[in-house]
N, C-alpha and C positions, 0 to 999 in steps of 0.2 A: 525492356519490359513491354509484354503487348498490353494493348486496349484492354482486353479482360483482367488484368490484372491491375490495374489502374482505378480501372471503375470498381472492386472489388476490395480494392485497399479504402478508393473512397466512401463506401458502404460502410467501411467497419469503421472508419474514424468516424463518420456520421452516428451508426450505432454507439461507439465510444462516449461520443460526448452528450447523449441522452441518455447515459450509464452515468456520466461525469455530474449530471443534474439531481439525479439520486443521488450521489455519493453528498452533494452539498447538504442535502438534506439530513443526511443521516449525521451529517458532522455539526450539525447546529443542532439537531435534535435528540441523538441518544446522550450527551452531557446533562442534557437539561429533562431526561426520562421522558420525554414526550413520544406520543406517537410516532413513526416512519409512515407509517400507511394511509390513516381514515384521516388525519389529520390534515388539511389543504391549508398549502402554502400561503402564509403572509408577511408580510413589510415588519420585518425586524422591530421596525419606529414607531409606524403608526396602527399598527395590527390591522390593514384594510387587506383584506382576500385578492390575490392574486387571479387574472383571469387567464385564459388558453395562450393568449398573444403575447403575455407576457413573462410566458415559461419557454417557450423558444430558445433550447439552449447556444450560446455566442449571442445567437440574432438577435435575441430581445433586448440584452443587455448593451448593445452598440444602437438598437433603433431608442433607446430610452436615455441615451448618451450616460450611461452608467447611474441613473438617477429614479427612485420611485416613484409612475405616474399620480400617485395621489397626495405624497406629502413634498415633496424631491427632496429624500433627502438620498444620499451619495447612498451609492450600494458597492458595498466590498469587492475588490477586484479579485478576490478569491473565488468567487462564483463562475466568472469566465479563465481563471485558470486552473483551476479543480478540471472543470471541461473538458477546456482544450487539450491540457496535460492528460488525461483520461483517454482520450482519442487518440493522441501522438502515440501514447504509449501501448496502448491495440496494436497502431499499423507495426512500429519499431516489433512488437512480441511477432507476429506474422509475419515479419520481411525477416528477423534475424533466426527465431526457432520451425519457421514454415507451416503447411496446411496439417496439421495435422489435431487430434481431439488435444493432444497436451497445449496446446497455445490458447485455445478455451480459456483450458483450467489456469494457466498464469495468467491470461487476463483478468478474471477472475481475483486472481490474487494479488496483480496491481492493484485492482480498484480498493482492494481492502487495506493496502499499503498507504494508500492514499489516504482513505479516513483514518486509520490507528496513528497514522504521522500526523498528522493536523491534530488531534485530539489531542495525544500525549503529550506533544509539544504546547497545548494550552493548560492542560489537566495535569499535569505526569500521572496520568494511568491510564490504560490501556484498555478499553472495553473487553470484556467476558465475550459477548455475542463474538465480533472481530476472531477471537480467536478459537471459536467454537467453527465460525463458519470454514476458515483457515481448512481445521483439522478434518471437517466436512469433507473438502478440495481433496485432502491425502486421503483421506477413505476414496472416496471415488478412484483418482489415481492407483492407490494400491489395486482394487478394484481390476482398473482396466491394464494393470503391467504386477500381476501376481506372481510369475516365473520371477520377478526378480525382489521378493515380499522382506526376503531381508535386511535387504541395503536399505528399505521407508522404514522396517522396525527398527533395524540400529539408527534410524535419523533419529526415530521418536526421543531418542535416548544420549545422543551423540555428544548436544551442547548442552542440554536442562538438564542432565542429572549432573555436570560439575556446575553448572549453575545456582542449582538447589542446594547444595551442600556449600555455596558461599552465602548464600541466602539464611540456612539455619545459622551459620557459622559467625556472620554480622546481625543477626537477628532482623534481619530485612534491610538492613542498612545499606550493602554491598551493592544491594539487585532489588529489582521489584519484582514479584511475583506475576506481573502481565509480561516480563521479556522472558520469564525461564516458561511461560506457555507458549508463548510467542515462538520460541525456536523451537519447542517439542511438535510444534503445528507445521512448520513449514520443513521439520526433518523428517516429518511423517510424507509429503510432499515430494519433496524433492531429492529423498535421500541424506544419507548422513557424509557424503565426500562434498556435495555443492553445500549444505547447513552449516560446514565445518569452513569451510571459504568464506560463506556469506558472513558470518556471526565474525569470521578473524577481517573483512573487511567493513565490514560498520563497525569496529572496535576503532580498527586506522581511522574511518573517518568520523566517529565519534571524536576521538583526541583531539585529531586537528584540528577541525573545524570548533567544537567546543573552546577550544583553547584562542582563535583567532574572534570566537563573540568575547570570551572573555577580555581579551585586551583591547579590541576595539568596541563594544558596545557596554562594557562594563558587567556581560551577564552573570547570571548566578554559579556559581560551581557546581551547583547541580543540576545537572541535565537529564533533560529525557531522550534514555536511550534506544527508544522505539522508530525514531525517523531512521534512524544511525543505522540500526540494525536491519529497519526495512529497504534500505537503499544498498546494504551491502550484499543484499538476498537478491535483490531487484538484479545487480550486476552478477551475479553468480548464475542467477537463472536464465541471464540471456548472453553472458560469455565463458560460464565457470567452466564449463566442460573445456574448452579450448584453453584457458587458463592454467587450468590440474596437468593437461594432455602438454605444453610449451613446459612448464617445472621441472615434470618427472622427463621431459626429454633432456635437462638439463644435468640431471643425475646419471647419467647412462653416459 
């Protein structure tokens, strides 16, 4: 790897995790309907206004030894891992999918995987915005790869329309109505051959992993299937294609 691409990887992780300082934001804040924007950051505990030095995303949080300068009381380690994890996952999308405008838009689409999985996992529900922006992402994408407009329309439709029909069929009971948007947003995206991957591997690790809290943490049975389904999309967009391509060699 030369020098320019080094230093070029370290830009985007840097930009990553002043992406990753928003996303904290929006994940304490659209729960609770407040602002994202006009509204300036404060201390969870003591509501005292945060200043410039101590929005420094990672740095602040390690120069303040994880502790708020005016009350100290402990600050959640979700702030520097939102971040950090926001960044890794920039450079991973541009080392695995390369320079091109699509790695943009799936950064783009981590960062939103990142709040709709932290949220739901506290809420079980899925923000409306989240998935509006999502489907944003696939208008543009269609947009900029329209020779190939059918494969994003059949995503639109791929996994939400037998979703939705389990959805009337339990009377919401089956599904919740932010994962049947949720997959019509990222099928518009990404297509309906990587949505159809993604949705059948956050199914896998919905099961298991749900299944391994419930025996060791005693969790609930019901789970929020928004992390599950965002991480199985997350792997589909950065190996699916190689994935489909190693199967169907399997068949031949």
């Amino acid at each position: 790897m030369t020098p320019e691409f080094v230093v070029a990887y370290i830009i985007i992780f840097l930009f990553g995790i002043v992406i990753g300082s928003f996303l904290n934001v929006c994940i304490y804040r659209i729960p609770e309907k407040e602002n994202i924007v006009s509204t300036r950051s404060h201390c969870m505990m003591c509501g005292s206004m945060l200043r410039w030095y101590d929005l420094v995303p990672l740095l602040s949080y390690i120069c303040l030894g994880g502790k708020c300068r005016k009350c100290g009381t402990r600050i959640s380690l979700q702030y520097p891992i939102i971040e950090a994890s926001n960044g890794f996952f920039y450079v991973l999308i541009f080392v695995v999918r390369g320079w091109y405008i699509d790695s943009i838009l799936y950064c783009l689409l981590f960062s939103a995987f990142l709040v709709l999985s932290v949220i739901d996992f506290r809420t079980y529900e899925i923000p409306l915005g989240i998935n509006i922006f999502i489907l944003a992402l696939g208008m543009i994408h269609l947009a900029l790869d329209y020779t190939r407009w059918l494969q994003y329309a059949a995503g639109l439709f791929s996994v939400s329309f037998f979703l939705y029909i389990i959805y009337i069929a339990t009377n919401g009971r089956g599904i919740g109505g932010g994962d049947i948007k949720l997959m019509a947003s990222c099928g518009l995206l990404v297509g309906w051959k990587l949505n159809l991957l993604g949705f059948l591997l956050g199914c896998i690790l919905g099961s298991v992993i749900h299944l391994i809290r419930m025996k060791v943490t005693r969790a609930d049975h019901v789970l929020a299937m928004g992390p599950y389904l965002a991480a199985g999309m997350a792997v589909a967009v950065l190996w699916g294609e190689n994935m489909i391509e190693w199967y169907m060699g399997l068949l031949v």
